[in-house]
Structures are given as structure tokens and as C-alpha cells.
C-alpha positions as CSV (number, residue, x, y, z in Angstrom):
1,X,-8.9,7.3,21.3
2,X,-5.6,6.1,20.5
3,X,-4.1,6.7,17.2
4,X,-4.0,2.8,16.7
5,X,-7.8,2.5,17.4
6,X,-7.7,6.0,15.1
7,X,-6.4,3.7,11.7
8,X,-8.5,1.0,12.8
9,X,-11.8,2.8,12.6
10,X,-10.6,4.4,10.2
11,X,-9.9,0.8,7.8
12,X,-13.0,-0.7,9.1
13,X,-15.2,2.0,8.2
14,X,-14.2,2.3,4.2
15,X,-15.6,-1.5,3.7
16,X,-12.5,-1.6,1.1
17,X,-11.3,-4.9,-0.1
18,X,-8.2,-4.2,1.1
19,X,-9.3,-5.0,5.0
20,X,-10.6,-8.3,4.6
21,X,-6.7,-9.2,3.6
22,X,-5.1,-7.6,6.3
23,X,-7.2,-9.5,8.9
24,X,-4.9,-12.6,8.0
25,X,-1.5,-10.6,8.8
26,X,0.5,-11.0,12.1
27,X,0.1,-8.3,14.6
28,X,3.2,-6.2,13.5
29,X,2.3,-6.4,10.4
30,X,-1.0,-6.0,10.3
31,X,-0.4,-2.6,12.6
32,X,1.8,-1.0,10.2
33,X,-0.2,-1.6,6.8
34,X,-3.5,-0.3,8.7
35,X,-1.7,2.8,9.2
36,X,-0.3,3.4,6.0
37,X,-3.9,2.4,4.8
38,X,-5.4,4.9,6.4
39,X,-3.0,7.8,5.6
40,X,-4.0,7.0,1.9
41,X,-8.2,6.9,3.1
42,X,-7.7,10.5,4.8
43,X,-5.8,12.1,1.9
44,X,-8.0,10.4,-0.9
45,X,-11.4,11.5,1.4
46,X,-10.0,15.3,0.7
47,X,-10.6,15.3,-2.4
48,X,-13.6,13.4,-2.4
49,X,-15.4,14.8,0.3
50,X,-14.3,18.4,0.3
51,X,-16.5,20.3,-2.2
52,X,-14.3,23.6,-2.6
53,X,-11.0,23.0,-4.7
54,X,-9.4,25.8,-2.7
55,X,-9.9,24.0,0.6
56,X,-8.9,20.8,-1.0
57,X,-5.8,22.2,-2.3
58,X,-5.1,24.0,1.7
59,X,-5.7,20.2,3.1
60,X,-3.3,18.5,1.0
61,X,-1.2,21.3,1.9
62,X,-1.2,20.1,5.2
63,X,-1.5,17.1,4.8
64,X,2.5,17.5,2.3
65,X,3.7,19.5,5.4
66,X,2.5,16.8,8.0
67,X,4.5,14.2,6.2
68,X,7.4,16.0,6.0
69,X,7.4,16.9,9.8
70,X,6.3,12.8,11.2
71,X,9.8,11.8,9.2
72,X,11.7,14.4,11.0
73,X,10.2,13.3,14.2
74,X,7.1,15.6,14.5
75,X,4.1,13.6,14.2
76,X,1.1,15.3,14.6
77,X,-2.0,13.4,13.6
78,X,-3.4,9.9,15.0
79,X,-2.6,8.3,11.5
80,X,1.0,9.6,11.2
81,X,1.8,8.9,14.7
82,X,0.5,5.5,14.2
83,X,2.5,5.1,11.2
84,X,6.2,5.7,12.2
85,X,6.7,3.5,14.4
86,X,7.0,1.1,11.3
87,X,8.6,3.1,9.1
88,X,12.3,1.7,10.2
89,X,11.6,-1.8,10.9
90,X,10.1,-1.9,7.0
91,X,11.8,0.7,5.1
92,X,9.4,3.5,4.5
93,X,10.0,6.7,2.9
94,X,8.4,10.4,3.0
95,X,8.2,10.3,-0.8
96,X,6.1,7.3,-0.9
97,X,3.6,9.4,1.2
98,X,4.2,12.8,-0.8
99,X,3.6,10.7,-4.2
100,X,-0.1,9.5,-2.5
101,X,-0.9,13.4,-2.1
102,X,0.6,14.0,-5.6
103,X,-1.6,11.7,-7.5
104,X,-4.8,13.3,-5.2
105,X,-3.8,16.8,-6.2
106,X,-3.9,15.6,-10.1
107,X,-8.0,15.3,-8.9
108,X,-7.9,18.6,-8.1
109,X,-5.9,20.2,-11.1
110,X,-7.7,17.9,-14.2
111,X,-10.4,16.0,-14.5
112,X,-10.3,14.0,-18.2
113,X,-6.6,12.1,-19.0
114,X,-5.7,12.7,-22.7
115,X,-4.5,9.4,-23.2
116,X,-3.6,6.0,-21.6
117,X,0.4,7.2,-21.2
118,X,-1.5,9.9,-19.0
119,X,-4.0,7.7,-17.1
120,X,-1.4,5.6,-15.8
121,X,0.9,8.3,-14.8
122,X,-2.1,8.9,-12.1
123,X,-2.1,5.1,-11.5
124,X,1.5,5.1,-10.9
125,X,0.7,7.7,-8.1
126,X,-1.8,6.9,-6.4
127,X,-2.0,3.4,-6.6
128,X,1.4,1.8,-8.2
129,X,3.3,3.5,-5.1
130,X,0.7,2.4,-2.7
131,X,1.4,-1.5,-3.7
132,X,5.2,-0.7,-3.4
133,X,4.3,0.3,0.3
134,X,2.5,-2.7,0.9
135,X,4.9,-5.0,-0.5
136,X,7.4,-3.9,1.5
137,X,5.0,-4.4,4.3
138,X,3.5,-8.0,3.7
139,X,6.9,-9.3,2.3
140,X,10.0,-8.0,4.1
141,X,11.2,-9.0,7.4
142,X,12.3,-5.8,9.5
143,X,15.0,-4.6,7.9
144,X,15.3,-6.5,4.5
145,X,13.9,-5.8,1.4
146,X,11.3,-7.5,-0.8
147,X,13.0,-8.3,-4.0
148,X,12.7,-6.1,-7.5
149,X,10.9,-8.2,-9.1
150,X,7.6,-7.9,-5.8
151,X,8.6,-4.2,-6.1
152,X,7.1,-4.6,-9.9
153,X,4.5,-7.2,-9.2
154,X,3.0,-5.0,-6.3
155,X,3.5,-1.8,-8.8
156,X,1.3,-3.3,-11.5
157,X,-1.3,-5.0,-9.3
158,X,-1.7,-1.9,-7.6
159,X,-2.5,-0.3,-11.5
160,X,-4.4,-3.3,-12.0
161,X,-6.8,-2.5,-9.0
162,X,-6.8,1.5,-9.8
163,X,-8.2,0.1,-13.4
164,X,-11.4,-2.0,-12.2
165,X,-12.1,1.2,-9.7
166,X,-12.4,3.2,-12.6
167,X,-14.4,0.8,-14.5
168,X,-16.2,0.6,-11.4
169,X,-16.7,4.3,-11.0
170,X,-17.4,5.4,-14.1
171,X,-21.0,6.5,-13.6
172,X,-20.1,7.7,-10.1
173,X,-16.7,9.7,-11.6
174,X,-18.8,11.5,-14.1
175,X,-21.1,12.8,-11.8
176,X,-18.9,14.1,-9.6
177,X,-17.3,15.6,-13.2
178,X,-14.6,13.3,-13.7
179,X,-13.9,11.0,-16.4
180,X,-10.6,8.4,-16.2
181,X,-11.3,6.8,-19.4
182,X,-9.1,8.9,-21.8
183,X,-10.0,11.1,-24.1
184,X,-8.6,9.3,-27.0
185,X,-10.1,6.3,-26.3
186,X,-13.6,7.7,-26.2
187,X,-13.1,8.8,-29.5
188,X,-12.0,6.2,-30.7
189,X,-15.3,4.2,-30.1
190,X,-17.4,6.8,-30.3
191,X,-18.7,7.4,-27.0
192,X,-19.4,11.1,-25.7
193,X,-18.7,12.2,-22.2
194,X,-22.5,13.3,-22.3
195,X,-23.8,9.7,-22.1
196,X,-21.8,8.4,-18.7
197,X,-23.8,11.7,-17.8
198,X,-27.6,10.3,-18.3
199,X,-29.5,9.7,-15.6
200,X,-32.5,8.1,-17.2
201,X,-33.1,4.7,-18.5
202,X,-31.3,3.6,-20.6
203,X,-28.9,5.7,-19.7
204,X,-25.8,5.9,-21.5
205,X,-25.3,2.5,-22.2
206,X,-24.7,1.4,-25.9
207,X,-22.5,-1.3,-28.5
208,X,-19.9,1.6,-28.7
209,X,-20.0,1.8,-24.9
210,X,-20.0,-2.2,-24.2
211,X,-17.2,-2.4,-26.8
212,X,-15.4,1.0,-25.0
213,X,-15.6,-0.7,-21.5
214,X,-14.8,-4.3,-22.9
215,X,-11.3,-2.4,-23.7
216,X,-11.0,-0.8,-20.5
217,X,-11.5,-4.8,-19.1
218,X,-8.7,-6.0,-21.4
219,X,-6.2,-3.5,-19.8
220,X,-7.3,-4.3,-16.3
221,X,-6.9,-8.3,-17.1
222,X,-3.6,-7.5,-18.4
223,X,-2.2,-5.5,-15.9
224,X,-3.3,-8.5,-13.6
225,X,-1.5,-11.1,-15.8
226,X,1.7,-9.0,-16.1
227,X,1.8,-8.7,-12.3
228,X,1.2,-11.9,-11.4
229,X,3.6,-13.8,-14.0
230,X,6.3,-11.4,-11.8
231,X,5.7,-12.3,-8.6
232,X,8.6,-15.1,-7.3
233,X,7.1,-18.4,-6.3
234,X,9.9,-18.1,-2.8
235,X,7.7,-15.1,-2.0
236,X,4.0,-15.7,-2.8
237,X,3.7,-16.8,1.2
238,X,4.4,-13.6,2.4
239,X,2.6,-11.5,-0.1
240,X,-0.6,-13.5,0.1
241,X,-2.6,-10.0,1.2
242,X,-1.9,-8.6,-2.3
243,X,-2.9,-12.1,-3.5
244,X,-6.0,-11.7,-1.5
245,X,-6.8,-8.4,-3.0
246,X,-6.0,-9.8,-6.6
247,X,-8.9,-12.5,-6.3
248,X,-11.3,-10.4,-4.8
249,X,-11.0,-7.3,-7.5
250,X,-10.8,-9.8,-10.2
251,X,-13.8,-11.7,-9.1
252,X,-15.8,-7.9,-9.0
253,X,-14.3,-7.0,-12.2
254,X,-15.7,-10.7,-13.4
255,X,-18.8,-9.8,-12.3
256,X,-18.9,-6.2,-14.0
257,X,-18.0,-7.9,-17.3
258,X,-21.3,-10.6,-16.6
259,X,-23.5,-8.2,-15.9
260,X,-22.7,-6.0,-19.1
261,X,-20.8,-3.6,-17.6
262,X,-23.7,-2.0,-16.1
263,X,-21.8,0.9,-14.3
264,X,-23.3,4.0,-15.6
265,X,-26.3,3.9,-13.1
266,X,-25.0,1.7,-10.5
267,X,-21.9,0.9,-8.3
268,X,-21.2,-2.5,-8.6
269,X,-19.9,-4.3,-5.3
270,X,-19.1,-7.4,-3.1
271,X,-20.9,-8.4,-0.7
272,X,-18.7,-8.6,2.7
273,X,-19.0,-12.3,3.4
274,X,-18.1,-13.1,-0.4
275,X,-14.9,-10.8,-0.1
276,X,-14.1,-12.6,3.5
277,X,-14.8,-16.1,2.2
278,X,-12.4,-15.4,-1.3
279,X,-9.4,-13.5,1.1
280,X,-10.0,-16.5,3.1
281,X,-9.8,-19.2,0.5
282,X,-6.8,-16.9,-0.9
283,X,-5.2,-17.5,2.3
284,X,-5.9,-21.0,2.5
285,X,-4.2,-21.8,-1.3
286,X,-0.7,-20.2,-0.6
287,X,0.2,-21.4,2.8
């Protein structure tokens, strides 16, 4: 298998959001943000797959030491010799990499965030850097920069989309023992970590938690806003993936908040066709 059939299988296989929008990319393009994709799907998979912290910890390891070495010209793996091939043509960096495997080693070293400054530190890492990437990707033309102000938009939609996965995920998160919504927050509406815990009807769910998660919404809609309202009209063409992505995890988020925020017992989800049809009614608006 070649390491570009390697990504490939690898993007198709997570069912993320994120493909259905690079399906409308040109080739180049396309190639490179698949790649990167799929760096972030193996190192995220580490900690979510591998059961033993210490073993987690040894892969990341590798994983640090196998960025460093494809930027010096050592690529080793099928994702990282897919990968830098694009890394001059659209300005990629090994710290945008090393900051990905920061934020998944914060999943092995903590699993509650005190407080929001805290929880989106995480965001910034592993999904504020990841939009910069992408930016860079959908927007530039070899060689040239997106502008500062994409650089932001893409920063805060990637927070945006890190938010509705953990309002997504909260059931799923606890279970697994970890909790993104922070510590202070809980407390302030009075919901204990033991409820996202229960596994029998009716579960956890409750005013305080309805009115918890209605907050966690607000920030989510915000980020959204904030990002958008920054995004230059001369430069909506080319980022119309990230646009993609906005409609489709606003539409699941809008469907999270209809249905009560039912996530303690649940995973709440798209349907392919519906993501396909919104990237593709996305696509259709900004051309």
C-alpha cells in the first residue's frame, strides 16, 4: 500500500465530518490535508485506543521523535511520508505537529480541566492548531500565506468544533474517566461527576444538568460567531472546507440542543448522506 492510499484509508475509515469537505478540494490540495488529517487520527487513536498510559506515553514518544526526523528529511511512516511532500509548497511546520501530540499527552497526564482558561488551553492544542494547518491548506496558494485574520478564524472554529465534541462526548468521556466540562463549572450548577457516570435510566440527566450543558452550547455558538465574523469575504472561496465543517457541526450541535441534550447515554451523530448533502450545499453557496 502506498502511503497515499495509507491517509486515505485512514480518513475514510474515521467517518469524521471533516472528509465529507475535503472531497470538494482539488487534487493537491485535497492530498495534503488528508495527510495532515491522518497524522492527527493516528496520534489521537493512541490515546484512545491504547489502554496502558505507559505505552501511550512510549507511542507519543515516537510518534514527537518521528516528526522531528520527516522535517529533517527522515520520514519513516506512510502518514509522514505522505505528508512532506506538502509541507513547502503550503508552509508547514514541525511544531504544528509537536503541538497535536502535546494536546494528546494532556489526555494522558489529567483528566478533569479546573476551569474554562484551562479547557481551552487543550483546545488551543489540539484543535485551534489543527484549523491553522488547514487554513493554510484550503486557503493559500503554494507559497503564500493565508492572511491573520483566516489564521484566527480557523483557530476559533477549530475551538468551536473541539466544544460540540465534548458536548458530544460527554457520556462517552466519562466513561472512559474523563470529564472536559470544568470543574468550576460543575459546581457552579450543581452537577456531580457521578451522574455523567449513570448507566441506568434516567441516567444522569437533570434541570441543573440541561441548564449546565445549555452553557456549554452558548460557548460553542460563540466560538462559532467569533470565527465566522473574522473570516474575510476575499477569502470565504478558498476556505469553503472549514465552512463545510462549520454547517455540518453546527447542524449536530442544533440537533443535540433539540433533543435535550441527551448525551449522557448516547452519541449523537449525522447520518453520512446528511453531512454529504450540507458540505455539498456548503459548497454550492460560496462559489
Amino acid at each position: 500500500m502506498s502511503p497515499e492510499q495509507y491517509v486515505q484509508d485512514k480518513a475514510a475509515a474515521s467517518g469524521s465530518s471533516f472528509y465529507y469537505a475535503f472531497l470538494f478540494l482539488p487534487p493537491q490540495r485535497r492530498a495534503a490535508i488528508t495527510a495532515f488529517y491522518a497524522f492527527c487520527r493516528e496520534v489521537d487513536d493512541v490515546v484512545d485506543e491504547v489502554s496502558d498510559p505507559g505505552v501511550a506515553a512510549t507511542k507519543l514518544a515516537w510518534w514527537r521523535n518521528e516528526a522531528v526526523a520527516a522535517f529533517d528529511g527522515r520520514p519513516n511512516h506512510p502518514v509522514t511520508r505522505a505528508l512532506m511532500p506538502h509541507v513547502q509548497p503550503f508552509g508547514l511546520r514541525a511544531e504544528q505537529l509537536l503541538s497535536v501530540i502535546d494536546g494528546c499527552e494532556m489526555d494522558l497526564r489529567q483528566n478533569r480541566y479546573l476551569d474554562e482558561v484551562a479547557l481551552l488551553r487543550y483546545c488551543h492544542l489540539v484543535a485551534g492548531v489543527v484549523g491553522e494547518v488547514s487554513a493554510s491548506i484550503f486557503g493559500a496558494e503554494p507559497g503564500r500565506p493565508v492572511s491573520a485574520e483566516t489564521v484566527r478564524y480557523a483557530h476559533l472554529l477549530g475551538r468551536a468544533f473541539q466544544l460540540t465534541n465534548i458536548i458530544r462526548d460527554v457520556g462517552d468521556d466519562a466513561r472512559r474517566g474523563r470529564i472536559y466540562l470544568p470543574v468550576n463549572e460543575l459546581q457552579r450548577f450543581d452537577v456531580k461527576a457521578a451522574e455523567l457516570l449513570k448507566t441506568a435510566a434516567p441516567y444522569g440527566y437533570s434541570e441543573r444538568f440541561d441548564a449546565l450543558m445549555k452553557f456549554q452550547a452558548a460557548r460553542a455558538q460563540a466560538a462559532y460567531d467569533e470565527a465566522l465574523a473574522l473570516l474575510p469575504a476575499a477569502e470565504r472561496r478558498a476556505q469553503r472546507p472549514g465552512l463545510m465543517m462549520a454547517t455540518i457541526y453546527r447542524t449536530l450541535l442544533a440537533e443535540i440542543e433539540r433533543g435535550g441534550f441527551q448525551v449522557l447515554h448516547q452519541r449523537v451523530a449525522l447520518t453520512p448522506i446528511r453531512k454529504l448533502w450540507l458540505a455539498w450545499k456548503t459548497n454550492w453557496r460560496e462559489r
